[in-house]
C-alpha positions in Angstrom: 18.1 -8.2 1.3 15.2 -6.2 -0.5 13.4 -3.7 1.8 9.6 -2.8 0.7 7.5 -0.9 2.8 3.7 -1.3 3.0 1.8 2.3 3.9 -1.6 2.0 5.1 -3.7 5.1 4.9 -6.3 6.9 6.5 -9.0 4.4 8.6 -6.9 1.7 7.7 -6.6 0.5 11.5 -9.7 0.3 11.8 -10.8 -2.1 9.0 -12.3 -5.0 11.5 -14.6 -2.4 12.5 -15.8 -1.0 9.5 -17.8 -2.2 6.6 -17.6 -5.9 6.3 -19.1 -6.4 3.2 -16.5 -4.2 1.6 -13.4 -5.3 3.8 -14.3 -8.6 5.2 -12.9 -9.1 9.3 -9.4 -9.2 8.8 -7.2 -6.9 11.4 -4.7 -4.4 10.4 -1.9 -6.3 12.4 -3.3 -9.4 10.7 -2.2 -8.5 7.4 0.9 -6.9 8.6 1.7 -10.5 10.6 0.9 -12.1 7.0 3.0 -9.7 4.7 5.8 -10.0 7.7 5.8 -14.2 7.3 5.3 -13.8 3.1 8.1 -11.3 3.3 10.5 -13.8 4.6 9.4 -16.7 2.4 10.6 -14.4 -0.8 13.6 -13.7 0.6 12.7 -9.6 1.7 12.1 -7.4 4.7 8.8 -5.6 5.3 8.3 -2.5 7.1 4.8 -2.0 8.0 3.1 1.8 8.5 -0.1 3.2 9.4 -1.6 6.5 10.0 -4.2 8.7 9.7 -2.5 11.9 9.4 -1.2 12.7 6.2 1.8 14.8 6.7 3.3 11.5 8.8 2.7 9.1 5.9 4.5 12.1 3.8 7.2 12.2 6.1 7.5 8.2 6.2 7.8 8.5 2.5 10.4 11.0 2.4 12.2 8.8 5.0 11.8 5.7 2.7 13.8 7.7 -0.1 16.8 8.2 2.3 16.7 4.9 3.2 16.9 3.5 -0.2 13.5 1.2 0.5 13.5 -1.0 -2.9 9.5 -1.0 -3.6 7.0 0.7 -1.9 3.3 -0.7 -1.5 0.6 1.9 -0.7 -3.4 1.7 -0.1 -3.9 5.3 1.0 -7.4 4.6 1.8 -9.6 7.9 1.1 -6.5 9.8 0.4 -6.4 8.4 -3.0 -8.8 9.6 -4.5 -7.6 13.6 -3.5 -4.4 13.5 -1.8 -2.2 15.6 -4.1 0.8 16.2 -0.8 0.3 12.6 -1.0 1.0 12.0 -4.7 3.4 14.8 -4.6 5.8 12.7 -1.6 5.4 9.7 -3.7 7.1 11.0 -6.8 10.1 11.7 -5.2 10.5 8.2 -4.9 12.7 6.6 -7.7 11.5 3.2 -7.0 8.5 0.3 -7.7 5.6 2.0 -6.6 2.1 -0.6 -6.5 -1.2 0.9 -5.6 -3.1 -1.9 -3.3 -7.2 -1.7 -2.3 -8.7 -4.6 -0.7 -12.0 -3.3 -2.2 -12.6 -3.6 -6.1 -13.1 0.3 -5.9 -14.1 0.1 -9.3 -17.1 -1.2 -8.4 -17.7 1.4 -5.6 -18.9 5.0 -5.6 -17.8 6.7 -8.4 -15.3 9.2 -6.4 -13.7 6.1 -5.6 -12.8 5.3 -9.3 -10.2 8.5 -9.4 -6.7 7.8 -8.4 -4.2 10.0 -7.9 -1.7 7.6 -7.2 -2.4 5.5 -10.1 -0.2 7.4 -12.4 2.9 7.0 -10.3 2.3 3.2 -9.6 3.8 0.4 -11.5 0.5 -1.1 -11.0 -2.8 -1.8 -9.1 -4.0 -4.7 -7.0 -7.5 -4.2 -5.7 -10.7 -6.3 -5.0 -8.6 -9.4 -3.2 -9.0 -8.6 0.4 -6.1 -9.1 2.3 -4.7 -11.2 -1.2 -4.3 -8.0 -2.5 -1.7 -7.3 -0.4 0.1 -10.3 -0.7 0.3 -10.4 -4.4 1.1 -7.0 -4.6 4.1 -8.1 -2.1 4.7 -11.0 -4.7 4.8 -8.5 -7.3 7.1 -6.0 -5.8 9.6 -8.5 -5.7 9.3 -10.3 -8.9 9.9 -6.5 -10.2 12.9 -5.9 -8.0 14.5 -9.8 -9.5 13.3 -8.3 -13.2 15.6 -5.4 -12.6 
């Protein structure tokens, strides 16, 4: 059975509380309930992660290389668009890497345009909301049947 682990970055638990506009209501264990249901649908196991301290989400990475995870989803929230221990942890890994916002950061402040994870992804879902996610789940594992 595939394994694909979703990393939520920085703030990321606390998107019913923040901007609305930008993120809409959904909870963090919402979408992780969501991706958790989709995930056994298409036939895959999801590990869900959140944190707002960067070494841990660098350490979760490393782990996810000795596990063998198959694909790795990743919206680092504000570590994106700086994060180079990050990026760094995320090259390591020799597997599907897509980069998910639930914001269209393109249309945001410009500091939000950069990505530093972009290079490493196999590709980027953003401006869905909580769709984001789940296509980018979709996506992982069309990849992982492609290969």
């Amino acid at each position: 059975m595939m394994k694909i682990l979703v990393l939520h970055g920085v703030n990321l638990d606390m998107l019913d509380k923040r901007d609305p506009a930008q993120y809409g209501t959904v909870t963090l264990d919402e979408i992780n309930r969501r991706l958790e249901a989709l995930g056994k649908e298409l036939d895959c196991r999801v590990e869900t992660f959140q944190t707002n301290f960067e070494g841990a989400i660098c350490e979760k990475i490393h782990q996810a290389h000795i596990d063998k995870v198959d694909a790795v989803l990743i919206n680092a929230g504000a570590w994106t668009h700086y994060s180079y221990a990050l990026r760094d942890a995320l090259a390591i890994l020799k597997v599907p890497i897509l980069e998910i916002h639930m914001s269209n950061i393109h249309a945001r402040e410009e500091f939000r345009h950069c990505s530093v994870v972009a290079p490493l992804a196999k590709g980027r879902i953003v401006g869905f909301g909580l769709q984001s996610y789940l296509l980018g789940l979709r996506a992982a594992v069309e990849l992982l049947k492609e290969s």
